[in-house]
C-alpha positions as CSV (number, residue, x, y, z in Angstrom):
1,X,0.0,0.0,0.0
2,X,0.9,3.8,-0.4
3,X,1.6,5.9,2.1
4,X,-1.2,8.4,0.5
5,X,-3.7,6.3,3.1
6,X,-1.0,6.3,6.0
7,X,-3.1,7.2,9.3
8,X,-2.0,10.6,10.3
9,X,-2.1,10.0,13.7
10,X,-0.1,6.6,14.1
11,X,2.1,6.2,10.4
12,X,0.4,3.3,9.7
13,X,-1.3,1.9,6.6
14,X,-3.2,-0.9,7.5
15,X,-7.1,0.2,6.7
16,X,-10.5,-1.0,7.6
17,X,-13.4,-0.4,6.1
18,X,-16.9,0.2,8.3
19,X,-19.9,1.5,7.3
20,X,-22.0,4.2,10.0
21,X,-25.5,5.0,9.6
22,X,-25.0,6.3,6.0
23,X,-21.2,6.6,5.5
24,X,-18.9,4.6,4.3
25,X,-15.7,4.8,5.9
26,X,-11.8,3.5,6.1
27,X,-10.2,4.1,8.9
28,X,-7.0,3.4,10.5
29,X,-7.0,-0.8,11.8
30,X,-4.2,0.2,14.5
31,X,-5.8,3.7,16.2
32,X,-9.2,3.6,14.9
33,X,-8.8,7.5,13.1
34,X,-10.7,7.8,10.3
35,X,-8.8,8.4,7.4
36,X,-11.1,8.6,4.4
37,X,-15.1,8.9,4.4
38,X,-17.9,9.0,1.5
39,X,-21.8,8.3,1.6
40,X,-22.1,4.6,1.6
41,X,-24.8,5.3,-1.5
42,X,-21.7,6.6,-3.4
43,X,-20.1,2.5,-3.3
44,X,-22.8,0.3,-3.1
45,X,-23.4,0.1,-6.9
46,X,-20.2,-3.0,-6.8
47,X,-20.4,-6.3,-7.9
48,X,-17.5,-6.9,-5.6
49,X,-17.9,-9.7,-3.2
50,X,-17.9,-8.9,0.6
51,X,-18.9,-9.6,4.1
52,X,-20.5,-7.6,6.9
53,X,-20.0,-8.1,10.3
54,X,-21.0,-5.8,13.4
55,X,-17.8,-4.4,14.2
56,X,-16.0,-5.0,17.6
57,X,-13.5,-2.2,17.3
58,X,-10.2,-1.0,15.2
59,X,-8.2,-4.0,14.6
60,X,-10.3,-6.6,17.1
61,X,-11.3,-9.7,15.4
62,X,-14.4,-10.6,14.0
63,X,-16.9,-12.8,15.9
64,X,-18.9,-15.4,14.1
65,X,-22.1,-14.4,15.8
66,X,-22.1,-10.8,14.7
67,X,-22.1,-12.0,10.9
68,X,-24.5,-9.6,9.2
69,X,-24.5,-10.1,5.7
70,X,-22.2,-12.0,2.3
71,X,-22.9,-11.5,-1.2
72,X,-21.9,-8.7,-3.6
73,X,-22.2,-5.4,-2.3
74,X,-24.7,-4.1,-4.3
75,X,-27.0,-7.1,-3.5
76,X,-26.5,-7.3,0.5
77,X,-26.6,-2.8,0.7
78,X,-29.8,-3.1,1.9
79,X,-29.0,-5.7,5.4
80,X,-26.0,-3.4,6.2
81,X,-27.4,-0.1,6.0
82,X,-30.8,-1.9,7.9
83,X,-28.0,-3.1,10.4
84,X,-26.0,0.5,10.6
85,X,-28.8,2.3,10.7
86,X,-29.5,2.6,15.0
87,X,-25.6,3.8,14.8
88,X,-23.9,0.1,14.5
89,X,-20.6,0.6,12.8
90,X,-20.5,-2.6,9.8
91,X,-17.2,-4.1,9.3
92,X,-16.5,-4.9,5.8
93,X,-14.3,-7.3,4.6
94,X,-14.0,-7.6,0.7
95,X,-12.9,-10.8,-1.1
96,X,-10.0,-10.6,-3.2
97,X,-10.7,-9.9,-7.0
98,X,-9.6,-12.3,-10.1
């Protein structure tokens, strides 16, 4: 990765990406600042191949009972934002790509 998404805060350039009531944002996996944020509308029209899970905090692991949602984006929007929408930050994970 470039350093053009290096956290500000703590150097480092390891992102994840969560989703809060309607934006979608990548923040820093090591202190949690956010580093980049758009409208969650603004990605959602992917094909990309993904899964949600209600997040448990910057760089925590994901817990198999907090699974929200896995399809491509565009088909499994609607569960996250339903999920994010009482203020429920969405942990994304994206497949990798051919």
């Amino acid at each position: 990765m470039n350093n053009m998404l290096a956290c500000t805060s703590c150097g480092r350039d390891q992102t994840e990406s969560v989703v809060h009531l309607g934006s979608y944002i990548l923040r820093c996996a090591a202190c949690g600042d956010v580093i980049v944020a758009t409208s969650f509308i603004a990605v959602i029209d992917s094909d990309h191949e993904c899964s949600a899970f209600i997040d448990p905090g910057p760089g925590q692991a994901l817990l198999p009972h907090a699974f929200v949602a896995r399809g491509p984006l565009r088909l499994i929007a609607t569960a996250i934002s339903a999920a994010a929408s009482d203020g429920t930050l969405i942990r994304l994970i994206f497949e990798p790509m051919d």
